[in-house]
C-alpha positions as CSV (number, residue, x, y, z in Angstrom):
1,X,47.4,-3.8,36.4
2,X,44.3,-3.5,37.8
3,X,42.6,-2.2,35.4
4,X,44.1,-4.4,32.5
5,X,42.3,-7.2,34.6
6,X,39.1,-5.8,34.4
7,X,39.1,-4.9,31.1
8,X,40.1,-8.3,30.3
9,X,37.6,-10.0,32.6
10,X,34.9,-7.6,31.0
11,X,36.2,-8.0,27.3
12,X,35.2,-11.9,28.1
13,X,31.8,-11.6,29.5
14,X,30.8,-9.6,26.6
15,X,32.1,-11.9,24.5
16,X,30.5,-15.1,26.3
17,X,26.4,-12.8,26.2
18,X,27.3,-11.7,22.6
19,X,27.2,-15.6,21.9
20,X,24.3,-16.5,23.9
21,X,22.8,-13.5,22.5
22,X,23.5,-15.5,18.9
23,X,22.4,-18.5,20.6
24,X,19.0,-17.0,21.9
25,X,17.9,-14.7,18.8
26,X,16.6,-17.3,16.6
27,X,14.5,-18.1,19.7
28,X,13.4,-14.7,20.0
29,X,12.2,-14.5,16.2
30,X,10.7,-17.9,16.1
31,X,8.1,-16.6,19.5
32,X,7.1,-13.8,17.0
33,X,4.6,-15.0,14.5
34,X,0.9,-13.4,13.0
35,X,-1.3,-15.6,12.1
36,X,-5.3,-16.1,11.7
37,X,-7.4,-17.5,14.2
38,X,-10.1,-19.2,12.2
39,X,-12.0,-20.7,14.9
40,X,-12.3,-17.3,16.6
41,X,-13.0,-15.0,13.6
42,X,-9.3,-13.1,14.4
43,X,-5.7,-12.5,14.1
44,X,-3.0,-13.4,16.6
45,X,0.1,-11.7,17.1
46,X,2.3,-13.6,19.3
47,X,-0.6,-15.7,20.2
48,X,-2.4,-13.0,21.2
49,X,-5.7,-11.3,19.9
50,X,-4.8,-8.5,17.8
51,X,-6.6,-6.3,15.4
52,X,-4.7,-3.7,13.3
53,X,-5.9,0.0,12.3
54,X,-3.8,1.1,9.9
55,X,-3.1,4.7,7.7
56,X,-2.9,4.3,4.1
57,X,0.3,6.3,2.8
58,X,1.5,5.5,-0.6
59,X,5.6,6.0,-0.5
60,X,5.8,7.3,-4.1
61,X,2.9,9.7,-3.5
62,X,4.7,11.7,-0.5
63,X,8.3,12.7,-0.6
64,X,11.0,10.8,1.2
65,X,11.6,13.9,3.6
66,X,8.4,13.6,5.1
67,X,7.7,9.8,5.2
68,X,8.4,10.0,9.0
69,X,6.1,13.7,9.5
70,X,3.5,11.3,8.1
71,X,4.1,7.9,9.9
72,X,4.5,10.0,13.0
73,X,1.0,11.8,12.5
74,X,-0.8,8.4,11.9
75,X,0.4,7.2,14.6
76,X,-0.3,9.8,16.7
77,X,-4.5,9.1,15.6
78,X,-4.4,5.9,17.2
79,X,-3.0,4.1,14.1
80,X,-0.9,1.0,14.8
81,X,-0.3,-0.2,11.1
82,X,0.6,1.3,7.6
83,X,-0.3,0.1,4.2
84,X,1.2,0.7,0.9
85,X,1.0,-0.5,-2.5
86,X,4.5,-1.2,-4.1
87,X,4.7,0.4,-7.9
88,X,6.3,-1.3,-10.0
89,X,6.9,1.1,-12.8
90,X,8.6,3.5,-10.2
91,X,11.5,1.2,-9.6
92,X,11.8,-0.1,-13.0
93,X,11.2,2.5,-15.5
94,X,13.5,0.9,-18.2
95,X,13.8,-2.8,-18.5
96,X,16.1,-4.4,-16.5
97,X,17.4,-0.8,-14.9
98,X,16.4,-0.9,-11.4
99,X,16.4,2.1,-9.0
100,X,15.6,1.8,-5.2
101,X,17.4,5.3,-4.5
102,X,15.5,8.3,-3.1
103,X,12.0,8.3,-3.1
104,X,11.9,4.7,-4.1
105,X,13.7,3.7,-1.1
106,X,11.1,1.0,-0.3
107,X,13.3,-0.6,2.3
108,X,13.8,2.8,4.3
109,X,10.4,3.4,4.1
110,X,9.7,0.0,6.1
111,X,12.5,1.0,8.2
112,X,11.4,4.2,9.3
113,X,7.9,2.2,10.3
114,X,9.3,-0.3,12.2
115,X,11.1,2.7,14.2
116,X,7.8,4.0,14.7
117,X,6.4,1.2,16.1
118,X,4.1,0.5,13.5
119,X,3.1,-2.5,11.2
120,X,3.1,-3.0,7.7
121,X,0.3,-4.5,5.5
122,X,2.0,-4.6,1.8
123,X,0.3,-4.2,-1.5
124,X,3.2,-5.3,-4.0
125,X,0.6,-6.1,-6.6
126,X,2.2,-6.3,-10.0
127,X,-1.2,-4.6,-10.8
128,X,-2.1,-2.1,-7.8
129,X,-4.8,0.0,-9.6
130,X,-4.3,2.9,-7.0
131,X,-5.2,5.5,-9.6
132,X,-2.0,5.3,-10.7
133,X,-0.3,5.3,-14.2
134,X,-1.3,2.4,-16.2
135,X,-1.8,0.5,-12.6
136,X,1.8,0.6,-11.4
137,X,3.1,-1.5,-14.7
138,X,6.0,-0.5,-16.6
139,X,5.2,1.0,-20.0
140,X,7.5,-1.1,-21.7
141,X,5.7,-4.4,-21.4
142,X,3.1,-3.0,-24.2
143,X,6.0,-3.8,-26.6
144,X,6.5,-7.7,-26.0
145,X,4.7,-9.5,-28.2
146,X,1.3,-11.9,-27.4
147,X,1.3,-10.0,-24.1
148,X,-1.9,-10.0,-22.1
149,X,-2.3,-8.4,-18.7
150,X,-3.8,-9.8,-15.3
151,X,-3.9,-13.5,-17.0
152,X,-1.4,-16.4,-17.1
153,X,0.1,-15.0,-20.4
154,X,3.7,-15.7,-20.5
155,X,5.3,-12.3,-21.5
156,X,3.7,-11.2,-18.5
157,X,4.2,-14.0,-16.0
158,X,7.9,-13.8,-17.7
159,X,8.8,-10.5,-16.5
160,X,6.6,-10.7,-12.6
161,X,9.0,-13.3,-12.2
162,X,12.0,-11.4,-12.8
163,X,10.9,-8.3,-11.2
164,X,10.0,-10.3,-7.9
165,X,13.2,-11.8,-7.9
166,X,14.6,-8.6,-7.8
167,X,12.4,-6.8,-5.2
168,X,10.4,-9.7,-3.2
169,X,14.2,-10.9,-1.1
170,X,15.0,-7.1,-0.1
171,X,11.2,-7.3,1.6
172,X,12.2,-10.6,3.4
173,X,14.2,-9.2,6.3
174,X,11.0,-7.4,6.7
175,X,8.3,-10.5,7.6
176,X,7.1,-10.3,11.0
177,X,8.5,-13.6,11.6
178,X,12.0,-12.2,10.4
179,X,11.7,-9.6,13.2
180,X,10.7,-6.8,10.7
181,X,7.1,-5.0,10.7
182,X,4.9,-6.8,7.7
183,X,2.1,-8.5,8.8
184,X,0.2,-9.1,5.8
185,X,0.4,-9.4,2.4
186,X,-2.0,-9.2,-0.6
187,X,-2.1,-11.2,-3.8
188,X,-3.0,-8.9,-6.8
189,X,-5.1,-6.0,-6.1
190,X,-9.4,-6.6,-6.4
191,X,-8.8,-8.9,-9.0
192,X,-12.7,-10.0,-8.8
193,X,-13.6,-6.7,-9.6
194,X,-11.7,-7.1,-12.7
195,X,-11.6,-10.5,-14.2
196,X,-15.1,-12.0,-13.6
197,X,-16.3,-10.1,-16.6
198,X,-13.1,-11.0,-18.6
199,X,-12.6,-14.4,-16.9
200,X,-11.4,-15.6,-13.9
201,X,-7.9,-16.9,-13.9
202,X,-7.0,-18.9,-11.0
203,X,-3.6,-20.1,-12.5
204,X,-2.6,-16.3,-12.8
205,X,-3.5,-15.8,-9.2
206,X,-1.8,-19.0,-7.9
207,X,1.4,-17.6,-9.9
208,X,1.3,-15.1,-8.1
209,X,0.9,-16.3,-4.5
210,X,3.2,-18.8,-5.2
211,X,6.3,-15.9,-6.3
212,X,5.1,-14.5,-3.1
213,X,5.6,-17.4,-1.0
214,X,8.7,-18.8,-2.6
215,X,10.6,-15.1,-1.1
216,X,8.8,-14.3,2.1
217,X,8.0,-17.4,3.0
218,X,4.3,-19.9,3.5
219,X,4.2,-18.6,7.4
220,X,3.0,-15.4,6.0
221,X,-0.9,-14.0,6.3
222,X,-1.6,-13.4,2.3
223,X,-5.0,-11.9,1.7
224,X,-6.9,-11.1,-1.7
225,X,-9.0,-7.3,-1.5
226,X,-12.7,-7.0,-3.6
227,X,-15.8,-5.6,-2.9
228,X,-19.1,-7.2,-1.3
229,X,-20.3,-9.2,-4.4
230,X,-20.2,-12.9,-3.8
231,X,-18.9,-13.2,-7.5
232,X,-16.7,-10.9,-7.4
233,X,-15.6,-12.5,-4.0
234,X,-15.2,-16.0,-5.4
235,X,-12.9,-14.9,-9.0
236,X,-10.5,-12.9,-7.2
237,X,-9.7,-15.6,-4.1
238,X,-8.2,-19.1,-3.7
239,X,-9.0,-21.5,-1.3
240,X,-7.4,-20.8,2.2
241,X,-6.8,-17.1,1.5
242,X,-7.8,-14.5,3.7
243,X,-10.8,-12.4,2.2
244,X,-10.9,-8.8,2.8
245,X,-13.4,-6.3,1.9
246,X,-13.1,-2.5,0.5
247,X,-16.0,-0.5,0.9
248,X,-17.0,3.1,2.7
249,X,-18.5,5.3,4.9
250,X,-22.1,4.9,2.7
251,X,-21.7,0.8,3.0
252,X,-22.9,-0.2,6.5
253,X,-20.3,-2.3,8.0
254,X,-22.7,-4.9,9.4
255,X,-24.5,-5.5,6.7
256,X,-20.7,-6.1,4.9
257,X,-20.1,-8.6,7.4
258,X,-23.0,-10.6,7.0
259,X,-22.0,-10.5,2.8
260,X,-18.2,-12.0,3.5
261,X,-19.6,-14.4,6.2
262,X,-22.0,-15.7,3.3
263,X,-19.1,-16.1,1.3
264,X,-16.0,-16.7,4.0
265,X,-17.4,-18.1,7.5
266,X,-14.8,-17.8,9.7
267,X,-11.5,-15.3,9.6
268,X,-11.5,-12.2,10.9
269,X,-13.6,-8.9,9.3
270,X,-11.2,-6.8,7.6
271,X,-11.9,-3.6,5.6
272,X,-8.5,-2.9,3.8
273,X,-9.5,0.1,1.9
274,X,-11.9,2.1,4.2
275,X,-12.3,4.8,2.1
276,X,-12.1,8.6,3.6
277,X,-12.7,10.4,0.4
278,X,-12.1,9.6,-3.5
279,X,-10.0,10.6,-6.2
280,X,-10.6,13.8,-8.2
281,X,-11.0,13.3,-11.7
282,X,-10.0,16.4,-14.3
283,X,-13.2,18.8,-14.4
284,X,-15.1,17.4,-11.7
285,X,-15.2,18.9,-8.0
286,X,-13.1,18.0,-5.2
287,X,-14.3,14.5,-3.3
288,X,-16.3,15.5,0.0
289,X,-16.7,13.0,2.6
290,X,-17.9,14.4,5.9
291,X,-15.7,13.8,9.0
292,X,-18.9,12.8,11.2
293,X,-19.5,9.7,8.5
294,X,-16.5,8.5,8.6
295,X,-15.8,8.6,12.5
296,X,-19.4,6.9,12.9
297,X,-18.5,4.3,10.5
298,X,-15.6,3.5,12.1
299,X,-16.9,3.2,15.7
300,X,-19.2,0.3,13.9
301,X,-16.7,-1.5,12.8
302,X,-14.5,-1.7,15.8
303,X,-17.4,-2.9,17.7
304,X,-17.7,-5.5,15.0
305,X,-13.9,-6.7,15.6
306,X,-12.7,-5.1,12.7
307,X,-9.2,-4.5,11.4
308,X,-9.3,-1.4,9.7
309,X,-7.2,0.5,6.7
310,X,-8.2,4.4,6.2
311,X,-8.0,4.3,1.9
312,X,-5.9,6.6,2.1
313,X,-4.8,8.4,5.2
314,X,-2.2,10.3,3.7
315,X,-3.4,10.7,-0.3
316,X,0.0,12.5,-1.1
317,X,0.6,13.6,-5.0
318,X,0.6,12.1,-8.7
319,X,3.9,13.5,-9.4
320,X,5.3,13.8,-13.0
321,X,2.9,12.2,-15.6
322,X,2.4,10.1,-12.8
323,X,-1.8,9.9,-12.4
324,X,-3.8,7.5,-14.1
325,X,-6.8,7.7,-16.3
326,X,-9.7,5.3,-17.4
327,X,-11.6,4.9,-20.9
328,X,-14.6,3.7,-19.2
329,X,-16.5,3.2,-22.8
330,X,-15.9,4.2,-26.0
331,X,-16.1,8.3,-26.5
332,X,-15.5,8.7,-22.7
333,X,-11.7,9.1,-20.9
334,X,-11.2,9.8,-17.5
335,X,-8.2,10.9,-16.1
336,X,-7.2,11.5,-12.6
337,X,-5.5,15.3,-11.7
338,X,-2.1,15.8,-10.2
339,X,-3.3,16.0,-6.8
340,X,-4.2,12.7,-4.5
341,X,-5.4,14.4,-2.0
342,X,-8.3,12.1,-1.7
343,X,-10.4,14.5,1.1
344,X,-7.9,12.4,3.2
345,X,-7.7,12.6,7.4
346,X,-3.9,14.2,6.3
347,X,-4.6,16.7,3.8
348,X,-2.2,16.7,0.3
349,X,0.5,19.0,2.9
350,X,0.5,16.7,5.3
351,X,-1.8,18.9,7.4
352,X,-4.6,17.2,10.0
353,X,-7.9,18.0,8.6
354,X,-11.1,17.8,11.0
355,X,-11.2,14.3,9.7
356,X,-8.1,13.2,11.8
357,X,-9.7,15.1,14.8
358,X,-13.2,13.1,14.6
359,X,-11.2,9.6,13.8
360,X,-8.3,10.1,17.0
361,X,-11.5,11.2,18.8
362,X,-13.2,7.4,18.0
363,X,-9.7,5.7,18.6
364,X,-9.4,7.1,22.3
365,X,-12.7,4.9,23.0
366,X,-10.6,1.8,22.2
367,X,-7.0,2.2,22.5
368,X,-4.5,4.3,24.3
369,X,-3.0,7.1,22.6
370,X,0.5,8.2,22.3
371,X,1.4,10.6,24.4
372,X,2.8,14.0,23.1
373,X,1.4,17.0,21.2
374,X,-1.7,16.5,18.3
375,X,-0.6,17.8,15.4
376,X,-1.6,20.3,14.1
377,X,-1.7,21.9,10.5
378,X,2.0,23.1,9.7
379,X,2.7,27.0,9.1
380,X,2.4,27.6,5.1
381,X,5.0,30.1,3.1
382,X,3.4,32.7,1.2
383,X,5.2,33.6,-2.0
384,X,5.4,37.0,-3.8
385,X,3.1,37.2,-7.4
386,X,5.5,35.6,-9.8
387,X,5.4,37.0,-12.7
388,X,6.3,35.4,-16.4
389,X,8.3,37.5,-18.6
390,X,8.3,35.2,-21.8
391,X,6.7,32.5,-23.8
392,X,7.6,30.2,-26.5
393,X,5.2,28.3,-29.5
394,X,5.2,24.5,-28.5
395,X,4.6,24.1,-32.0
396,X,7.2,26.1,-33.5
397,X,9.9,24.2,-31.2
398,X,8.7,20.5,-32.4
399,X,12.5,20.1,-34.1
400,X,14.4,20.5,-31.0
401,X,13.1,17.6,-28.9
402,X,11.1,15.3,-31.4
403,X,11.4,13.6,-34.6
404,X,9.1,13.2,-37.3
405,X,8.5,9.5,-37.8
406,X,6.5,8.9,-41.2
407,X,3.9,6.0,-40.6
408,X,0.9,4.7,-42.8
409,X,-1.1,4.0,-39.2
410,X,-1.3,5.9,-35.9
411,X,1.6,4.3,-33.5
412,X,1.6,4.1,-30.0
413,X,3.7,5.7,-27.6
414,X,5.5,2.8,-26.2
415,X,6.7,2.2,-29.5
416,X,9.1,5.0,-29.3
């Protein structure tokens, strides 16, 4: 009897702080909030100073078995933040057919930061660049008609719109202010860089931030990325946005601060793509960036205040057909190689290079670091020769997976 009693009794005071738990948890999220301290050239996260250093990891780049390996190793540099770009083209390879399954599990990925302990900055473009086939845009938008890209051109405005709607409210539960781990959001991707020698169009960029803030909300930081040209500054920004730079361990970091301040007085100094390395293009050598650069670039700008982003951290891999290319002029094509390594602080394995070593070593000057084992590179298989015992003509096999399609003019691939 007893114990019925107390069961009873207990069954009822869970009840009664399971309601005032209700009761209290809108409280809780409304005392969590980032924002940007104009006055004082800095952010605030839950009214206090705060600046972020973050690992760049692309999601699609590394696979989903070894997001946390990663997130764990970033962390473990003295990283409090990650940063991806979102690719659009990834989750919606056929129009209208979305997939957020495996790899392009976008909202485990946050998950598994906010487990970490780590922030989010998110890069959902449309257009992300990133070295990355045809700049994270679907193929299939080549085929409407009167389309034009990175402008107010209503095929393309059309189908942002439809894709946000799809992705932008499973991010929501994610906004810092939601009690999830996104602090910051960009608008477009160095749109500067692009449109003030095509024209600068404001309306497209106000589409944008306005989709943005019509799903996570008008509370949230949104910031526009370019590099230190005050032109370039100006077309890709919009009054009251946050202005962040993306330059490397040649730039010096004060002398990039004096260029925003000419162009943004007051917010804080943020380098959102500090970049460790560079892509690898097919034929040329792999990017070289010494460790010692990078470290002593970094130490500058934390003394400077300076939220940080390592472009990239984790480089990862252009899987598939995956890796972009660039016709710079006529006669000339670039295209970028399988590998992302980018000379990154994680190598393409996932292994810490000396890199990681010199930047954790710059990080312990500032900021206490986890506690636990560095980590170090990961023991490698080694295969047996293999051997290939038979060959076919590509040429003479053309029937079996192709058609012939007689045209009086070239046609593009889309168009098939």
């Amino acid at each position: 009897m007893c114990f019925l009693v107390y069961n009873t009794w207990f069954e009822q005071g869970m009840k009664e702080l399971s309601t005032l738990a209700l009761l209290l948890l809108p409280l809780c999220l409304n005392s969590r909030s980032f924002t940007v301290d104009w006055e004082n050239d800095r952010f605030l996260k839950d009214g206090e100073p705060y600046s972020y250093y973050s690992g760049g990891m692309h999601y699609f780049r590394v696979p989903i078995e070894y997001w946390e390996d990663r997130m764990h190793k970033i962390k473990m540099a003295g990283m409090n933040t990650i940063q991806t770009y979102i690719s659009w083209n990834s989750h919606e390879e056929v129009e209208g057919q979305f997939n957020f399954e495996g790899g392009n599990n976008i909202t485990h990925f946050l998950t598994l930061a906010q487990n970490m302990g780590l922030n989010v900055v998110l890069r959902p473009g449309p257009y992300i660049c990133a070295e990355w086939r045809f700049g994270g845009l679907p193929y299939w938008l080549l085929n409407k008609p009167g389309i034009e890209f990175r402008k107010y051109s209503e095929p393309y405005i059309e189908a942002i719109a439809k894709w946000f709607a799809v992705l932008l409210p499973q991010i929501k539960p994610f906004v810092y202010s939601n009690g999830g781990p996104i602090i910051t959001v960009q608008v477009e991707n160095e749109y500067g860089i692009y449109a003030r020698s095509v024209g600068c169009d404001k309306k497209y960029l106000q589409f944008l931030l306005d989709q943005n803030r019509k799903y996570l909300g008008e509370d949230m930081v949104y910031y526009t990325l370019d590099n230190s040209n005050i032109k370039t500054l100006d077309c890709g920004n919009l009054p009251g946005l946050l202005k962040a730079l993306d330059f490397g361990p040649g730039s010096s970091p004060s002398a990039e601060y004096r260029l925003l301040r000419r162009y943004q007085e007051h917010g804080p100094f943020v380098n959102a793509e500090f970049w460790t390395g560079w892509f690898d293009n097919w034929g040329s050598h792999h990017a070289n960036v010494s460790a010692a650069s990078v470290a002593q670039k970094l130490d500058e700008m934390i003394q400077l205040n300076a939220s940080v982003n390592f472009y990239m951290f984790e480089g990862g891999t252009n899987f598939g057909f995956s890796n972009g290319a660039r016709s710079s002029n006529p006669g000339k094509y670039d295209t970028r190689v399988t590998s992302y390594d980018y000379n990154s602080p994680l190598s393409e394995a996932g292994d810490p290079t000396d890199k990681y070593y010199a930047i954790r070593k710059v990080m312990s000057k500032y900021v206490k670091l986890p506690s636990g084992p560095v980590p170090v590179p990961a023991p490698k298989w080694k295969s047996d020769p293999i051997k290939f015992t038979r060959k076919t003509s590509l040429f003479d096999n053309l029937d079996s997976f192709s058609k012939c399609v007689p045209a009086n003019l070239p046609i593009t691939m889309e168009k098939f």
